[in-house]
C-alpha positions in Angstrom: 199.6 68.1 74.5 201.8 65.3 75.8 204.6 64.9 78.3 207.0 62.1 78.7 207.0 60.6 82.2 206.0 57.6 81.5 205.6 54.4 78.8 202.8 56.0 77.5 202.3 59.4 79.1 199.4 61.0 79.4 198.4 64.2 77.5 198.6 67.5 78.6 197.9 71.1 78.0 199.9 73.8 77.9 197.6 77.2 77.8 199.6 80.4 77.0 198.3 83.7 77.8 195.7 83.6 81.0 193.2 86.5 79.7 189.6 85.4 79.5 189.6 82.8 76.8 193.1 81.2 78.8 191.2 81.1 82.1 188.0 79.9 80.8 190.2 77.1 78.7 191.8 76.1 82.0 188.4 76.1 84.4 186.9 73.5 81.2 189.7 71.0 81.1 189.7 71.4 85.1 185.7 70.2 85.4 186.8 67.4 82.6 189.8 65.7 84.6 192.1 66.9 81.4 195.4 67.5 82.3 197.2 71.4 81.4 199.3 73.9 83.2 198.6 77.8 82.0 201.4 79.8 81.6 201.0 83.8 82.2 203.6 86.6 81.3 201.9 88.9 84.1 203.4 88.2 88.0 199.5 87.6 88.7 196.3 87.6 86.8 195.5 91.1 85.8 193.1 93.1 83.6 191.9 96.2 82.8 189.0 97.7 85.1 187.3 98.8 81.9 183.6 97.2 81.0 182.2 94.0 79.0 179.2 92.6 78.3 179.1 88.8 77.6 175.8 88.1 75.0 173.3 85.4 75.2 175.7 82.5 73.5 178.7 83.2 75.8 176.0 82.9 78.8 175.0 79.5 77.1 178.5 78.5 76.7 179.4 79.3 80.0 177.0 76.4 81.3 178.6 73.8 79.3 182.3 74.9 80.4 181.6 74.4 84.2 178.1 75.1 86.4 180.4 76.9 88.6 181.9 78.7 86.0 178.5 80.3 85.2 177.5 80.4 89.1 180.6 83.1 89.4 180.2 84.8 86.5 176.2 85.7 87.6 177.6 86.6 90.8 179.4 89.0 89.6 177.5 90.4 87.1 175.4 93.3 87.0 171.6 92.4 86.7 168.8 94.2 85.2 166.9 91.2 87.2 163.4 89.9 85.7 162.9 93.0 83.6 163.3 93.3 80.0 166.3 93.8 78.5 167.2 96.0 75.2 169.7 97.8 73.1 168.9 101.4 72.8 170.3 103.5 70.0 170.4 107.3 70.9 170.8 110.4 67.5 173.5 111.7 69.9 174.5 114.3 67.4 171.4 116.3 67.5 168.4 115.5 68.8 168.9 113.3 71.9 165.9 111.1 70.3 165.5 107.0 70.0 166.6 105.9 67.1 166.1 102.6 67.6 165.9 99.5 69.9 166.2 95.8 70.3 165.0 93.4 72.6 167.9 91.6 74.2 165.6 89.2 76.5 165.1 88.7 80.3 168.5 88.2 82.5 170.6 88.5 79.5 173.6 90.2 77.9 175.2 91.1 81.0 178.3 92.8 82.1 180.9 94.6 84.2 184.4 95.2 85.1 187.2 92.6 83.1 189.3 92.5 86.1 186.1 91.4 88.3 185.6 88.7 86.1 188.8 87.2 85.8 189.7 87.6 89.5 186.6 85.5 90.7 186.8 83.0 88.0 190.8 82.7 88.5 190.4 81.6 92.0 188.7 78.2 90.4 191.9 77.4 89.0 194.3 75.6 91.5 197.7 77.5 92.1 200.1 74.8 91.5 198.0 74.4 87.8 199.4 78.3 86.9 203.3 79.3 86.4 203.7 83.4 86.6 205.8 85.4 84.5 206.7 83.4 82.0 206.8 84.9 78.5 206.7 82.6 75.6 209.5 83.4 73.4 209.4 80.0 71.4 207.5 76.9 70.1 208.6 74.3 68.0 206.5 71.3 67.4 209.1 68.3 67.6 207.4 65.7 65.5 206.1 63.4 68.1 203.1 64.8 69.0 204.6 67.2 71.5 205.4 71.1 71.4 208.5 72.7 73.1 207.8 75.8 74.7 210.6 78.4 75.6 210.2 81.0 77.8 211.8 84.6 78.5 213.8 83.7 81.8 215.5 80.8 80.5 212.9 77.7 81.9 211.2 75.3 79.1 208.4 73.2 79.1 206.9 70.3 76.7 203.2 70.1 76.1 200.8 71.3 73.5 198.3 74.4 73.1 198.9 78.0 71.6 197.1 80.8 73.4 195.2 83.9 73.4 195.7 88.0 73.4 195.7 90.2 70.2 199.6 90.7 70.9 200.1 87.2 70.9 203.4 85.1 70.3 202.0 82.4 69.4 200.1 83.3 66.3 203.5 84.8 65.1 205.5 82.0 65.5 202.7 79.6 63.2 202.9 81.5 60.5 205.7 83.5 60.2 207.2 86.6 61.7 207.4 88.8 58.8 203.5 87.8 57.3 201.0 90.3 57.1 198.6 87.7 58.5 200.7 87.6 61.9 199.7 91.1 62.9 196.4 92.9 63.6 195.8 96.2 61.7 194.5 99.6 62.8 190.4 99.8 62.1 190.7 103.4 62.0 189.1 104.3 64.8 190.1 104.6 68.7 188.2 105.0 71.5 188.4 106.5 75.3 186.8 104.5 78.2 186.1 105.8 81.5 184.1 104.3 84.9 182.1 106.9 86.0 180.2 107.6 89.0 176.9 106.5 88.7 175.1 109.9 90.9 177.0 111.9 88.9 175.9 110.1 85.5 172.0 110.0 86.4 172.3 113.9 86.8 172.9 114.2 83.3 171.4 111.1 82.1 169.0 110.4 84.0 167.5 107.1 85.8 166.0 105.3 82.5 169.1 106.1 80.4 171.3 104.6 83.2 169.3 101.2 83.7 170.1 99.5 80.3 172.3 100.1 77.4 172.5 102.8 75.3 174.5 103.6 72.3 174.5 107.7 71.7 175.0 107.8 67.0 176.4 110.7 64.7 178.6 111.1 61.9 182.1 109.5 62.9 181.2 108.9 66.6 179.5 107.1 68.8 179.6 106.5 72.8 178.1 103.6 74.9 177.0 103.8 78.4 176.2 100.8 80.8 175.9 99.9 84.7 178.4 98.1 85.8 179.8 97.4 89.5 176.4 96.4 90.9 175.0 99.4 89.7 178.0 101.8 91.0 179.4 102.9 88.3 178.5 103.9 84.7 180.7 102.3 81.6 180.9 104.8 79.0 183.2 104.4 76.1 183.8 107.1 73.1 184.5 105.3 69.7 186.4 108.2 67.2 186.7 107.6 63.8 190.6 108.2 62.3 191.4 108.7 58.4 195.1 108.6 59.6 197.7 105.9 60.3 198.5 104.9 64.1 201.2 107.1 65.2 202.1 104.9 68.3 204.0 101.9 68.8 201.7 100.5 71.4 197.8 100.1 70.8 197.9 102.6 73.8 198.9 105.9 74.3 198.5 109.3 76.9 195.3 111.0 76.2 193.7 113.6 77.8 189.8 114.8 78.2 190.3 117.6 76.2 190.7 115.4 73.1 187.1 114.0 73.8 185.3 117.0 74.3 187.2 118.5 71.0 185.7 115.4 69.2 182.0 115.8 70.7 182.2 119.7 70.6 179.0 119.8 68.3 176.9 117.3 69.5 174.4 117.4 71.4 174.5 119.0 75.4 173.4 115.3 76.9 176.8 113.9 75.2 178.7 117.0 75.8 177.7 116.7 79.6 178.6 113.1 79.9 181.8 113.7 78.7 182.4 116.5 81.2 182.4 113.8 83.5 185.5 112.3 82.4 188.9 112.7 84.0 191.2 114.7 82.9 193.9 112.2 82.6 193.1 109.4 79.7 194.2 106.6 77.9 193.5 106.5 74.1 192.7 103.2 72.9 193.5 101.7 69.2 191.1 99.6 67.9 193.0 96.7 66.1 191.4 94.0 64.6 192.2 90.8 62.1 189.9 91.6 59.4 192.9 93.3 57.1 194.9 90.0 57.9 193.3 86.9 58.6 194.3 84.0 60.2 194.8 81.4 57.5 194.3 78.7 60.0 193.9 77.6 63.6 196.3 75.5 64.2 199.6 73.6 62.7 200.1 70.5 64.1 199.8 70.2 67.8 199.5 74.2 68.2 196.2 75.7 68.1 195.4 80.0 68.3 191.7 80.7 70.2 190.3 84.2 71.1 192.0 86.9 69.8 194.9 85.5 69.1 193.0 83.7 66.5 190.0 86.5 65.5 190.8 89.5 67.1 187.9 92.4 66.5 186.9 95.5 67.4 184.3 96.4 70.4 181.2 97.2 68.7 179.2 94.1 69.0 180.6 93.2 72.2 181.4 89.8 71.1 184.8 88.9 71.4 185.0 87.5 74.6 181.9 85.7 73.8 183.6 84.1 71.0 186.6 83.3 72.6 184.9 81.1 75.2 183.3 79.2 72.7 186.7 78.3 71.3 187.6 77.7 75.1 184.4 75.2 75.3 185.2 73.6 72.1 188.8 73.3 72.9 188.0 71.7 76.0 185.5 69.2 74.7 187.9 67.7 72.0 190.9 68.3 74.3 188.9 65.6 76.7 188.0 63.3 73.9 191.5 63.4 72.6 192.3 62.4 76.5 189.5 59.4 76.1 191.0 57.8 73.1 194.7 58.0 73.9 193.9 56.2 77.3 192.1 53.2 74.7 195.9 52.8 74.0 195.0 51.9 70.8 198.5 50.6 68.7 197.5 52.8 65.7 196.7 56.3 67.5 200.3 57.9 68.0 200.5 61.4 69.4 201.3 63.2 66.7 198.3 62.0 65.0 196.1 62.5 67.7 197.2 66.0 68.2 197.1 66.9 64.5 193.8 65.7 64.1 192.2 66.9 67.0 193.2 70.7 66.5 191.7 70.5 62.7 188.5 69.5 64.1 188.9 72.4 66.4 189.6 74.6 63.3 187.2 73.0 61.2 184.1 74.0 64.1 185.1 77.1 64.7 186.9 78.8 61.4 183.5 80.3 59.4 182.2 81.8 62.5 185.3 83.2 63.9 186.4 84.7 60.5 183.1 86.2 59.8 183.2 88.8 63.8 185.4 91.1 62.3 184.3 92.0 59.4 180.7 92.3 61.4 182.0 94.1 64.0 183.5 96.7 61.5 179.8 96.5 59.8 178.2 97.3 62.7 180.7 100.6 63.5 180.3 102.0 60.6 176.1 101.7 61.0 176.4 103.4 64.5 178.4 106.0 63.1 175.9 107.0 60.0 173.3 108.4 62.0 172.9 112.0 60.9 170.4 115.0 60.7 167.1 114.3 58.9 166.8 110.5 59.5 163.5 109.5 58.1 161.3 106.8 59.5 162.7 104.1 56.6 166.3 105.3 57.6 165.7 103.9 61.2 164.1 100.9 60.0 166.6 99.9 57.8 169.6 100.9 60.2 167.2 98.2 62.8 167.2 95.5 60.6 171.1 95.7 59.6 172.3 95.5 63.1 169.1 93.1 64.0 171.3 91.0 62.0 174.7 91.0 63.0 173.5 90.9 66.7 171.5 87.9 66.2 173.7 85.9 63.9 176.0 85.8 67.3 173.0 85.4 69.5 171.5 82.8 68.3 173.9 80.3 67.6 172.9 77.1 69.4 175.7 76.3 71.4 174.1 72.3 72.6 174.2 71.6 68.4 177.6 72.9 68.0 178.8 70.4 70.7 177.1 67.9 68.8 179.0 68.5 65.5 182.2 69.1 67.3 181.9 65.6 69.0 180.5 63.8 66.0 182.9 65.4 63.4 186.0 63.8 66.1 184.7 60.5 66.2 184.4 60.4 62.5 188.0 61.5 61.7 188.8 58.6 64.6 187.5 56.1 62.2 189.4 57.6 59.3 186.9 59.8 57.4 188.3 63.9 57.0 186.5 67.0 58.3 183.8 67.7 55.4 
């Protein structure tokens, strides 16, 4: 967090990895005049063109990062305008029936493309504030309150910050290459995920189940369908439950369409016709998450993990984006007090200790909540994927309330209060007193 130019230099930011939670990091310490430079192993900001919903509290959160932060991202998402919003679950296996549904709200949990999203909010970011291809191969705190960052093509930097991306280099390097805790694990399940063409998906959907989300349920499968692109396209992904081991290397491999409508042979002709609608040509998806090996901590020192990197979980309650950019928000917020009390120049406050403290704040705010989304998230799966033949009236009811739950757990969460604690737990630790 600290670079030496000067007597007493100012702090800065080094962001590694500039997927959402990087990007949203940088756009917050940009509206709070907190110095950083983000650091991206890509020649250009790129994502997949697959679908994401971002839930009530990452809407919130996106106020407090930057109003033009939030401006963007309703620009570019899809809207089901003043109307009602809710999650629809579907017995895909048989019947073609509601199972359930859940009031989302009005103008809420929307969604689209990830490359559209991190395109238009990347442009807020000032070019001379992002370094391309650089691949973090090294950090080592030096015991002055700064961190030493080597990267892949030789160059080096000096600031502070760790980074996010479930393959990422950072959270290996805190704890330990060879730990369990330093690599996600395989949830058993992988997924296909197309964007389909929205005529062709209302011909065998139909307008209403094209308008909002729905979630089609049977035993060991599920598939979820959404508009994205302004209405364009369809988002449909196909979640496969998988007794066996990962045979891959990569969390990717070659799939084809085959292999989807092999899985979803028996189910019912709505599914079966939806997946016809699928390429040919596909790539199979492994869900990886943290819950098998958790993150013992946040950060060490003057290195802090956020987003995946820190909590990485599966799909299913679309919430891990939303998560990370509350890190991202809470991150920036201390990141800009930290700034406020090292310009008081105050004899006592070295860097080091600044730093240190700061990041367990950050860790102490955010640890319960972002330890507790994968485990959920696997929770959730596994109710979407019990639906079966013969489900009574108290079978629906009690599958409602379960993921009623889970959803609002992450809806709810008041994101002005957790500011609150987040700058009242900092100035506290300022005047000596630890985290409770």
């Amino acid at each position: 967090m600290a670079d030496s130019t000067s007597t007493r230099p100012a702090l800065h930011t080094a962001i590694i990895g500039g997927g959402i939670t990087g990007v949203i990091l940088a756009l917050g310490l940009e509206r709070r005049g907190v110095s950083y430079t983000l650091y991206e192993r890509a020649p250009a900001f790129t994502e997949i063109g697959a679908g994401i919903g971002f839930s009530p509290n990452a809407e919130r959160a996106l106020r407090y990062v930057d109003p033009k932060v939030y401006s963007v991202y309703k620009k570019v998402a899809s809207t089901t305008g003043d109307k009602e919003d809710y999650f629809n679950w579907v017995d895909g296996y048989r019947t073609n029936e509601l199972v359930a549904r859940l009031l989302i709200g009005v103008d809420a949990f929307q969604g689209g493309r990830r490359s559209d999203f991190l395109e238009a909010w990347s442009k807020l970011i000032p070019s001379d504030k992002v370094r391309f291809d650089k691949e973090l191969v090294e950090a080592v705190n030096q015991g002055d309150g700064t961190v030493s960052l080597e990267f892949k093509d030789g160059t080096r930097a000096v600031a502070n910050f760790g980074c996010d991306g479930i393959r990422s280099r950072v959270r290996h390097l805190i704890i330990g290459e060879k730990k369990a805790q330093a690599h996600p694990h395989y949830t058993n399940k992988f997924c296909f995920r197309a964007l389909l063409p929205m005529d062709k998906a209302r011909e065998v959907l139909g307008d209403a189940r094209t308008e909002s989300r729905f979630m089609y349920n049977g035993p060991g499968r599920h598939a979820i369908t959404y508009a994205v692109a302004e209405g364009k396209l369809l988002n449909a992904l196909f979640v496969i439950h998988d007794p066996n081991p990962w045979p891959y290397e990569r969390h990717t491999a070659p799939g084809t369409k085959q292999e989807v409508v092999d899985a979803y042979a028996d189910w019912h002709p709505v599914v079966r016709g939806l997946v016809d609608l699928l390429p040919e040509k596909l790539d199979k998806w492994a869900i990886f998450d943290m819950f098998d090996a958790p993150t013992p901590y946040y950060n060490l020192r003057n290195i802090a993990l956020a987003g995946d990197a820190a909590h990485a979980s599966g799909p299913h309650l679309g919430s891990g984006a939303g998560f990370g950019i509350e890190d991202a928000l809470v991150l920036a917020c201390l990141l800009k007090l930290a700034d406020e009390a090292y310009e008081q120049n105050r004899p006592s406050l070295t860097k080091e200790r600044l730093c240190d403290f700061t990041l367990k704040v950050y860790h102490e705010i955010r640890y319960e909540r972002d330890e507790w989304l994968p485990k959920a998230t696997r929770d959730a799966a596994d109710h979407f994927q019990a639906v079966r033949e013969g489900w009574t009236h108290d079978d629906r009811a009690s599958f409602l309330k379960s993921v009623s739950e889970l959803y609002h757990t992450i809806w709810d969460k008041d994101i002005s209060e957790m500011l609150t604690e987040t700058t009242m737990l900092f100035n506290r630790t300022m005047m000596g007193m630890r985290p409770n």
